[in-house]
C-alpha positions as CSV (number, residue, x, y, z in Angstrom):
1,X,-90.5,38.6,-59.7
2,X,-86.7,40.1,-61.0
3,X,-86.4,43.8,-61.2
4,X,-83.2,44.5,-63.4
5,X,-82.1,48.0,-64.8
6,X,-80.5,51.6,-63.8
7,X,-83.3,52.6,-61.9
8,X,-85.0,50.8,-59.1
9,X,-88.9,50.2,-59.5
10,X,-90.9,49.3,-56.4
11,X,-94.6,47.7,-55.9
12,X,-96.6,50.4,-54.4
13,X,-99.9,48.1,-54.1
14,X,-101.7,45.4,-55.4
15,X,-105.3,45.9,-56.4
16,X,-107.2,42.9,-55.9
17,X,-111.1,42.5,-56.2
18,X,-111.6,41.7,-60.0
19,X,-113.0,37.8,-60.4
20,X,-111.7,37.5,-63.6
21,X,-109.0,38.7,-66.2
22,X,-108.2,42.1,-65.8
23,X,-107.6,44.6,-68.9
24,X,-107.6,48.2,-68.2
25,X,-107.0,50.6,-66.0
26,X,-107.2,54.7,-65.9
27,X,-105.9,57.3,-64.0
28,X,-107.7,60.2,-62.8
29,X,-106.4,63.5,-64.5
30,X,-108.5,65.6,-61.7
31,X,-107.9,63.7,-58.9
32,X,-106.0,60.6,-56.6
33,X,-108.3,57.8,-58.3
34,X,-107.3,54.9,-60.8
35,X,-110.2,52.9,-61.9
36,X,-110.2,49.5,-63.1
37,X,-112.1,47.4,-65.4
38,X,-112.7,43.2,-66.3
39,X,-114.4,40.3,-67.6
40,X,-116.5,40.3,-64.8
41,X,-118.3,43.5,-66.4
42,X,-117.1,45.5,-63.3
43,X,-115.5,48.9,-62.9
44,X,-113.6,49.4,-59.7
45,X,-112.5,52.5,-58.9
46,X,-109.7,52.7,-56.1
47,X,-108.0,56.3,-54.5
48,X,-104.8,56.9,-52.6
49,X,-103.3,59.2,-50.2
50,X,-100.1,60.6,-49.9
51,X,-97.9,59.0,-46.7
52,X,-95.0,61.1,-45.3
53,X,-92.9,60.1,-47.9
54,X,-94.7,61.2,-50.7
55,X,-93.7,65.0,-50.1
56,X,-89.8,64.2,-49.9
57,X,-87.3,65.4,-52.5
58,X,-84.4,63.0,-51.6
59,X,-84.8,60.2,-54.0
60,X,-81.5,58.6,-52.0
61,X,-83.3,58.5,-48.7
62,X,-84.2,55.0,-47.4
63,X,-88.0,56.5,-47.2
64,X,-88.5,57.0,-50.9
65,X,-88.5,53.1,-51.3
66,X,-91.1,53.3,-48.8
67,X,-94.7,53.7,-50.5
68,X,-95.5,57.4,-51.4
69,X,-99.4,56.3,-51.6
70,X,-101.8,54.5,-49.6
71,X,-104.7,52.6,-51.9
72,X,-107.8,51.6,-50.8
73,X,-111.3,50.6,-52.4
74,X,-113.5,53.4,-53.2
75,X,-116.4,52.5,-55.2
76,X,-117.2,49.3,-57.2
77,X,-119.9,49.7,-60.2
78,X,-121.7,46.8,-61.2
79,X,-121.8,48.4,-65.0
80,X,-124.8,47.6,-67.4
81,X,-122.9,46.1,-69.7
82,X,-124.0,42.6,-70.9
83,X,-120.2,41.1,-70.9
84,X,-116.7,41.9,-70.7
85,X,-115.3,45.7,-70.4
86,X,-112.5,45.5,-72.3
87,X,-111.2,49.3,-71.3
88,X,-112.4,53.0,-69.7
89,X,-111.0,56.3,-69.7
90,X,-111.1,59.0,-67.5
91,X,-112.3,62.6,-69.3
92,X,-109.3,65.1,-69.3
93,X,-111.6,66.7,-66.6
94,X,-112.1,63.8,-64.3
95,X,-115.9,64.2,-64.2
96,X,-116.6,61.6,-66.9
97,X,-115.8,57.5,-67.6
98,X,-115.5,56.1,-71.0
99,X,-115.9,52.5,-71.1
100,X,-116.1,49.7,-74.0
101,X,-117.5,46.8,-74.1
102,X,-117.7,43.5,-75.2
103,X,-121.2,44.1,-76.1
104,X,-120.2,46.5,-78.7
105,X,-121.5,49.7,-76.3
106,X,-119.5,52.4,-75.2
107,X,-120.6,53.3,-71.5
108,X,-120.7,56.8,-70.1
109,X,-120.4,57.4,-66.2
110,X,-120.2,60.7,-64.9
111,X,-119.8,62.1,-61.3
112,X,-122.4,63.7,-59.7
113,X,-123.1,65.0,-56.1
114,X,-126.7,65.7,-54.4
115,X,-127.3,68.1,-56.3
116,X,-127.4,66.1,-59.6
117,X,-124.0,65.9,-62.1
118,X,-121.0,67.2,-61.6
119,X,-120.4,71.1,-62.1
120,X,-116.7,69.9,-61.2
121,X,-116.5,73.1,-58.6
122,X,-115.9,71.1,-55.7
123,X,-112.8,68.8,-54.9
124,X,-110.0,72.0,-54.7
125,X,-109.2,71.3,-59.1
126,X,-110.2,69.8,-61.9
127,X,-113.7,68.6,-62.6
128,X,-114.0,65.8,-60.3
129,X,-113.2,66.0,-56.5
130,X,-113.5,62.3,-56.1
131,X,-116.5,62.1,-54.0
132,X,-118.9,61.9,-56.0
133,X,-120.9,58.7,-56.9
134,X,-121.0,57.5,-60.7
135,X,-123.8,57.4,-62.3
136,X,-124.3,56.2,-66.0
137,X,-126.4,58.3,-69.0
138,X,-127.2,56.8,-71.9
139,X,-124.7,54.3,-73.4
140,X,-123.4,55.6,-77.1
141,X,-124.7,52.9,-79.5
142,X,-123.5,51.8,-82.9
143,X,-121.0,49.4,-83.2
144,X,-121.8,45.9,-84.6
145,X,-119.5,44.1,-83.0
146,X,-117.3,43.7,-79.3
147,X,-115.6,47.5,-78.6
148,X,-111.9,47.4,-78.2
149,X,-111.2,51.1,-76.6
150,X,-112.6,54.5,-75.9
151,X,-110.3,57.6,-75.5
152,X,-110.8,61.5,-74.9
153,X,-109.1,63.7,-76.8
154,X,-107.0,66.6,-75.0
155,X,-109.1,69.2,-75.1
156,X,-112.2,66.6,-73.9
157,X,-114.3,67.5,-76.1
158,X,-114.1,64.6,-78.4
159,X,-114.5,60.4,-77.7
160,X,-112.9,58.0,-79.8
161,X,-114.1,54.4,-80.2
162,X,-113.0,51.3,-82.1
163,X,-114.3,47.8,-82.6
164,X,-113.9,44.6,-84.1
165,X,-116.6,45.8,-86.4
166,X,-113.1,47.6,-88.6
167,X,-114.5,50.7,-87.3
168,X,-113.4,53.9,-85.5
169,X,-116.5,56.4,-84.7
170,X,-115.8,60.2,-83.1
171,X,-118.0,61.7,-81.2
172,X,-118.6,65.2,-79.7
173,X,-119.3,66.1,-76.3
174,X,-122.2,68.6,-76.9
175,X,-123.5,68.4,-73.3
176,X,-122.7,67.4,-70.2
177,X,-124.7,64.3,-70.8
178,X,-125.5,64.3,-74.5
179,X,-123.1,63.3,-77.7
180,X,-123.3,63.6,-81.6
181,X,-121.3,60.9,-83.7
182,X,-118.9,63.1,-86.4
183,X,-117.7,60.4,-88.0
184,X,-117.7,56.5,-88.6
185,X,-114.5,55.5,-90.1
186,X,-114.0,52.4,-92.4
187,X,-109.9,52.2,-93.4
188,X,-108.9,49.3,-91.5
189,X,-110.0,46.2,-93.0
190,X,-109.6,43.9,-89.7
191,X,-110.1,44.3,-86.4
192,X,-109.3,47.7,-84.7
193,X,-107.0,47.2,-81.2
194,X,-106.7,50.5,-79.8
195,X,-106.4,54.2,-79.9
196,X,-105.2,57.2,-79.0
197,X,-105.1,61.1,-79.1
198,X,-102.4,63.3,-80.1
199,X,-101.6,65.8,-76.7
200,X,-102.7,68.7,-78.6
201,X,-103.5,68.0,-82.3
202,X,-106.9,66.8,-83.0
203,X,-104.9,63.7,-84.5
204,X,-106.2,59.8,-83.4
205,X,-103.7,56.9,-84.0
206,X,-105.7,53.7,-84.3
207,X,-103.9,50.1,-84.2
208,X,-105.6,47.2,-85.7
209,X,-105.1,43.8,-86.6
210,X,-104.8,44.3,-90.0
211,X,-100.7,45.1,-88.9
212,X,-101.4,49.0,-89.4
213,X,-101.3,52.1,-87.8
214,X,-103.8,54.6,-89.1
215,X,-104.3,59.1,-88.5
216,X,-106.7,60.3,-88.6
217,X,-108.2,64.2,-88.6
218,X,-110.8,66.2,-89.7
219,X,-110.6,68.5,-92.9
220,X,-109.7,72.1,-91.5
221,X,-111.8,73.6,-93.9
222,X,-115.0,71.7,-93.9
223,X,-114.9,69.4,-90.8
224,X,-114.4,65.7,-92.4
225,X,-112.9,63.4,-90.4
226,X,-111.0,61.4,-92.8
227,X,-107.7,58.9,-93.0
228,X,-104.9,61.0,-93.5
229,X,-102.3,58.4,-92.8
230,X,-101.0,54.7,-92.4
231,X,-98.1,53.7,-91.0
232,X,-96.5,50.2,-92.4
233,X,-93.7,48.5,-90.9
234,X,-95.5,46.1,-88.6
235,X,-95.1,42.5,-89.8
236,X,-98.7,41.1,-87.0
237,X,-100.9,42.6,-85.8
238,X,-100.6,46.0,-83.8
239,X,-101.9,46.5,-80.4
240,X,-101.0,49.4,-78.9
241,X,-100.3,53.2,-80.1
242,X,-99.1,56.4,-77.8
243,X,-98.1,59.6,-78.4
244,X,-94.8,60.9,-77.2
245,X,-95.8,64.3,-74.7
246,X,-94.2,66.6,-77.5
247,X,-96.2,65.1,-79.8
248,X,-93.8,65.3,-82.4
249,X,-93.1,61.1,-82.2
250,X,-95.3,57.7,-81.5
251,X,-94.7,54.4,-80.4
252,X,-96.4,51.5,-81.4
253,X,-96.4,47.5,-80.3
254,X,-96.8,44.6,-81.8
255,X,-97.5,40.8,-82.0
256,X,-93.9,41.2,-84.3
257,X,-92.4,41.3,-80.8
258,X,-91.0,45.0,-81.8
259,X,-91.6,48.6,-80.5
260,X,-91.5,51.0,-83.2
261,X,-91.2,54.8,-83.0
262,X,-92.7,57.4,-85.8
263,X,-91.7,61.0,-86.2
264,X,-93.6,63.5,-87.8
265,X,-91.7,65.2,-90.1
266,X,-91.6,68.5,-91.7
267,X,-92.7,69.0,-95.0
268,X,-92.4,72.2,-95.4
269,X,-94.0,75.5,-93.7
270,X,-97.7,77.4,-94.5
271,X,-95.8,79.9,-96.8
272,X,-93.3,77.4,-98.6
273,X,-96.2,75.3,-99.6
274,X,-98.4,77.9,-100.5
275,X,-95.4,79.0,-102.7
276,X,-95.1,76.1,-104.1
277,X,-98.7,75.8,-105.2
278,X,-99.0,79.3,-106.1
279,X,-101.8,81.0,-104.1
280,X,-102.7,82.0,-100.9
281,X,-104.4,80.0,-97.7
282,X,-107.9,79.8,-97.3
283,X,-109.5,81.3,-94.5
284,X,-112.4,80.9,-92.1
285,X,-114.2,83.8,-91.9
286,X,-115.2,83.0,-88.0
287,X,-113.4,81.3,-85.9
288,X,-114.5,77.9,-84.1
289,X,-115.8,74.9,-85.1
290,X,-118.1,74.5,-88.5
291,X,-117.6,77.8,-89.0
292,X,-118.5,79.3,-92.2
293,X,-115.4,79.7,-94.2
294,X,-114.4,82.9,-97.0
295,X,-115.5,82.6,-100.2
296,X,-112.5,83.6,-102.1
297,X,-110.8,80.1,-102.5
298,X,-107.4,79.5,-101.7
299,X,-105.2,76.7,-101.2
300,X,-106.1,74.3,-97.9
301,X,-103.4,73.5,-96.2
302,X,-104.2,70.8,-93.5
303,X,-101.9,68.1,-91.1
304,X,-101.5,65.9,-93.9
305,X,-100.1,68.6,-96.4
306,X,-97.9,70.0,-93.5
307,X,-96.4,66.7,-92.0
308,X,-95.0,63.1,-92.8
309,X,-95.1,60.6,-90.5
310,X,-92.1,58.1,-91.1
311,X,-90.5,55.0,-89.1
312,X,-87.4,56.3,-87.0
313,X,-86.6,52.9,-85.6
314,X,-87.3,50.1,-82.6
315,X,-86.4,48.7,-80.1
316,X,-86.1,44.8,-80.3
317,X,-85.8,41.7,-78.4
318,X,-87.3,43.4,-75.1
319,X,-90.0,41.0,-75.2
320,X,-90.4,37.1,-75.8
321,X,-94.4,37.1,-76.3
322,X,-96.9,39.3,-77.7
323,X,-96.6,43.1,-76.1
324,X,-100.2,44.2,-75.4
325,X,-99.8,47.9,-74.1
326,X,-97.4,51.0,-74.6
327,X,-97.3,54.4,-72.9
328,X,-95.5,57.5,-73.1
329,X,-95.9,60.2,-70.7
330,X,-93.6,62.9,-69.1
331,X,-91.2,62.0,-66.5
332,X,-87.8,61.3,-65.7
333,X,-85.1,63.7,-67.4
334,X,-86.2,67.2,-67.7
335,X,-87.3,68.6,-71.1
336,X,-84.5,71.0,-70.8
337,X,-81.6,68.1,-70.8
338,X,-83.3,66.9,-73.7
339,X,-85.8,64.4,-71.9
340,X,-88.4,62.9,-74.3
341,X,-90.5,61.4,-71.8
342,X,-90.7,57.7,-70.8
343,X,-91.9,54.5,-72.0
344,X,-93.8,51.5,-70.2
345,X,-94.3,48.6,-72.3
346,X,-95.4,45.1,-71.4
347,X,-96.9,41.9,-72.5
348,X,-97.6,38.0,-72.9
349,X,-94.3,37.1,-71.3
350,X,-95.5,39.0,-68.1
351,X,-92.9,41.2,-68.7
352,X,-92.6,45.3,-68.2
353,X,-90.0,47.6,-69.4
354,X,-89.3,51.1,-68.7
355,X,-87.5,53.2,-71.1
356,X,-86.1,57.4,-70.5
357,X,-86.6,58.4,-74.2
358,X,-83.9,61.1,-75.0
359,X,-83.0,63.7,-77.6
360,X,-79.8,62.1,-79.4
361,X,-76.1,63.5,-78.3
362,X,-75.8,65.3,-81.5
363,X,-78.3,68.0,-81.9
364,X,-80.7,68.4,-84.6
365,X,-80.3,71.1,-87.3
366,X,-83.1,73.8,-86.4
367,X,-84.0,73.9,-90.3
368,X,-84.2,70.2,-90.4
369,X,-87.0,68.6,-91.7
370,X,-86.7,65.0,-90.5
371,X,-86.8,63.7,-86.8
372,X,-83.8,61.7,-85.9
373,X,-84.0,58.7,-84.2
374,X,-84.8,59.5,-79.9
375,X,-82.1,57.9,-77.5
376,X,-83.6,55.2,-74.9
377,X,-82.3,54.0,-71.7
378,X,-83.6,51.0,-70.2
379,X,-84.4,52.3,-66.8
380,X,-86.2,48.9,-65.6
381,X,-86.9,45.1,-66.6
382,X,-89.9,43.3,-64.4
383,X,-89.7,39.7,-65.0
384,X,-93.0,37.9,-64.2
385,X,-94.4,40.8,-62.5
386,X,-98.1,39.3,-62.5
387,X,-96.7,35.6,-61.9
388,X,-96.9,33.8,-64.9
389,X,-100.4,35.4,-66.3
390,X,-100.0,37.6,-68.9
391,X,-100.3,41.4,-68.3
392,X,-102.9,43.0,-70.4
393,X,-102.1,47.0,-70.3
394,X,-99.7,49.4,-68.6
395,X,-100.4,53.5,-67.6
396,X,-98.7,56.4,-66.3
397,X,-100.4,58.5,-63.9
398,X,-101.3,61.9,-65.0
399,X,-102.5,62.9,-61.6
400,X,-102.3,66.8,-62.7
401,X,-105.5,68.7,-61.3
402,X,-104.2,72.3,-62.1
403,X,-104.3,71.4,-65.6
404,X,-107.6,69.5,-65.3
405,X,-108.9,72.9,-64.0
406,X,-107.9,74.6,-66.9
407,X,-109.6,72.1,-69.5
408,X,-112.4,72.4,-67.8
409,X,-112.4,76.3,-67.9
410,X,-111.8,76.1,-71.1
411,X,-115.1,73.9,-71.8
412,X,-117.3,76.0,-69.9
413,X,-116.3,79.2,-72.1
414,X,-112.8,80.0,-70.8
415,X,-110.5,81.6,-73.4
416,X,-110.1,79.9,-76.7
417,X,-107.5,78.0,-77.3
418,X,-105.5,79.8,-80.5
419,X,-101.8,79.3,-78.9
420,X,-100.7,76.0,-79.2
421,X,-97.4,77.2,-77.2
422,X,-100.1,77.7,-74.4
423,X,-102.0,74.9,-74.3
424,X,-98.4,72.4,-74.1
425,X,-97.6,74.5,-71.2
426,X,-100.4,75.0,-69.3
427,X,-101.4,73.9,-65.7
428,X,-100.1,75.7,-62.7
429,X,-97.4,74.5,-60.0
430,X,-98.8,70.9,-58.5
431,X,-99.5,70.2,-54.6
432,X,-96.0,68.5,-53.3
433,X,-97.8,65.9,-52.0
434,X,-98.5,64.5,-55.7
435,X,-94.9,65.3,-56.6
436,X,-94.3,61.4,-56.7
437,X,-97.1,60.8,-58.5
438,X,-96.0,60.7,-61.9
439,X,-93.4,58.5,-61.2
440,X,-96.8,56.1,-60.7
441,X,-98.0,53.7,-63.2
442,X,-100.5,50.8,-63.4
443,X,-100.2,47.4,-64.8
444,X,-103.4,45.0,-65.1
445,X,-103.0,41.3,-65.7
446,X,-104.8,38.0,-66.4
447,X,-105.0,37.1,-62.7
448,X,-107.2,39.7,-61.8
449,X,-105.4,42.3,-60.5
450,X,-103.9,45.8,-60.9
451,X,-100.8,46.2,-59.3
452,X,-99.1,50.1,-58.9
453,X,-95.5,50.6,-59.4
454,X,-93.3,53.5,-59.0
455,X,-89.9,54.7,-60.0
456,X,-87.4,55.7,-58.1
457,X,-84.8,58.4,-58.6
């Protein structure tokens, strides 16, 4: 293993348990958990605790290349699912697994305690305190052939799913152990990778191997989930999508050996496209969803009328093989120095990268219309960091159970969510002893195991 770059990155833990290939992993919003899934049709599902280090603010001190976290084995689930799970995802609550399957299932696990599921009051934030057992409802059937992924979206409320079938089905979370399917979605015309939700739009990215990346959204004035974008530019097939945390760009990888990044341009504000089509917005006469909507007309203005999504750029030659995985998550510089985030990447060539996506030196025009290109830094280069297998998918931990809280408050009734301001801000100050965990992320290989990695600095 070489570790190259301008910041160090050290191996927290290895994982190890998984008989077979390894393909997923997903951190726990609510709380310290990071679950795992495999060929072997297992989920394992691992916590940590902090160490003394964890708490300290001096990234120069010899301790902080100590590890911040202590992993151990909490739970293995020996799932129903007749072969392969090829990924899971933690709810943006904790309380509830995702999984998809080879067997062209999606699995639902949720936590519950003695007194039956989950009313995710226990644990000190967030919906799941981790100590509960995992018990599984009724899988959500449909697919006709092997499922790729299944993701939450923000808010939790929706499930995405994809499959080799070509199709991408939402569904509602109308219960704490029921779901309605909204929508089965037929644009790709090959098999469908991945996916992934926008941070606070109800926008899903799919990639596929047709070599595209397709939006989707529902209609804002009469619910209809629909394909309101693709995105070209990809010369093989696509495997992995993510969101930048402003939500305003989104990286994509490829069997083309590229990383590409979208922005979402402007194309103009409510009132200069109502002026342009010479009437006034329609309006829902109640708020929420399927509400009835007025009956005087007006123009519709929805994501696809407001926005543009457009190639910015790449970044080439950071792989040799195939890369499988991409993630984007907060971290690193500060929003206010014009941090963007960072990037994880990594692939066939048992390569990772970590990049600090920046806003570019000279600042954009605040009546722009068109994002420019972000800056990237490559903070670290692991060379053969699984050995010589291939490593399947990389994560960030999101370890944030403040914010957890809140989505949860919000699903059980709490105040509506109008200010989209609010909801990129919200969650309240973190425990210190989880300062260091977003500086975490995951990598799952071919020989079985999950290793943890953090970032120093």
């Amino acid at each position: 293993m070489d570790l190259k770059g301008t910041k160090k990155v050290i191996l927290e833990a290895e994982l190890k348990g998984h008989s077979e290939r390894a393909w997923h992993s997903s951190w726990s919003p609510a709380s310290p958990l990071i679950a795992s899934c495999s060929t072997d049709k297992s989920i394992r599902i691992y916590s940590f605790t902090p160490t003394n280090s964890a708490s300290s603010s001096d990234s120069n001190h010899k301790d902080d290349e100590e590890p911040a976290y202590r992993f151990s084995l909490k739970s293995t689930i020996p799932t129903s699912h007749g072969r392969t799970v090829r990924s899971l995802s933690f709810s943006p609550t904790g309380t509830t697994l995702a999984t998809a399957s080879f067997d062209a299932t999606v699995g639902i696990w949720q936590q519950v305690d003695e007194a039956g599921l989950d009313d995710g009051e226990e644990g000190g934030g967030g919906g799941g305190g981790g100590d509960g057992d995992w018990e599984a409802i009724d899988p959500l059937e449909g697919h006709e052939s092997e499922c790729k992924s299944a993701e939450w979206s923000a808010d939790g409320r929706l499930l995405a799913s994809c499959s080799r079938d070509k199709s991408v089905w939402v569904w509602e979370a109308v219960g704490p152990a029921e779901f309605e399917c909204l929508a089965v979605l037929m644009n790709h015309t090959q098999d469908v990778k991945s996916l992934t939700w926008h941070p606070y739009d109800e926008l899903l990215a799919s990639a596929s191997y047709d070599d595209t990346i397709k939006l989707f959204a529902s209609d804002p004035y009469d619910d209809e989930w629909s394909c309101i974008a693709t995105l070209n530019g990809h010369t093989s097939t696509v495997w992995s999508v993510s969101f930048s945390p402003c939500g305003q760009y989104l990286a994509s990888v490829s069997d083309d050996l590229t990383i590409k990044i979208w922005g979402r341009d402007t194309l103009g504000t409510a009132q200069q496209l109502l002026d342009e089509a010479g009437g006034v917005q329609a309006q829902r006469s109640e708020g929420g969803r399927m509400g009835p909507w007025s009956g005087g007309g007006g123009v519709r203005i929805g994501m696809k009328e407001k926005w543009e999504w457009t190639l910015k750029g790449e970044l080439a030659g950071m792989h040799g093989r195939t890369i499988y995985s991409v993630d984007w998550k907060e971290g690193g510089v500060e929003k206010k120095d014009g941090g963007l985030g960072r990037i994880v990447t990594c692939g066939g060539d048992g390569v990772i990268n970590v990049f600090q996506m920046s806003q570019p030196t000279s600042p954009t025009p605040t009546d722009a219309t068109s994002l420019p290109m972000p800056m990237h830094d490559l903070l670290a280069r692991i060379t053969d960091s699984h050995g010589v297998s291939d490593v399947n998918h990389v994560a960030w931990c999101g370890l944030s159970p403040s914010k957890a809280a809140e989505t949860l408050r919000r699903l059980e009734g709490g105040d509506d969510d109008d200010d989209e301001d609010e909801a990129k801000e919200e969650g309240g100050e973190e425990d210190p002893r989880w300062r260091k965990a977003k500086d975490l992320f995951a990598s799952a290989g071919d020989d079985g195991v999950v290793k943890v990695w953090r970032v120093l600095g």
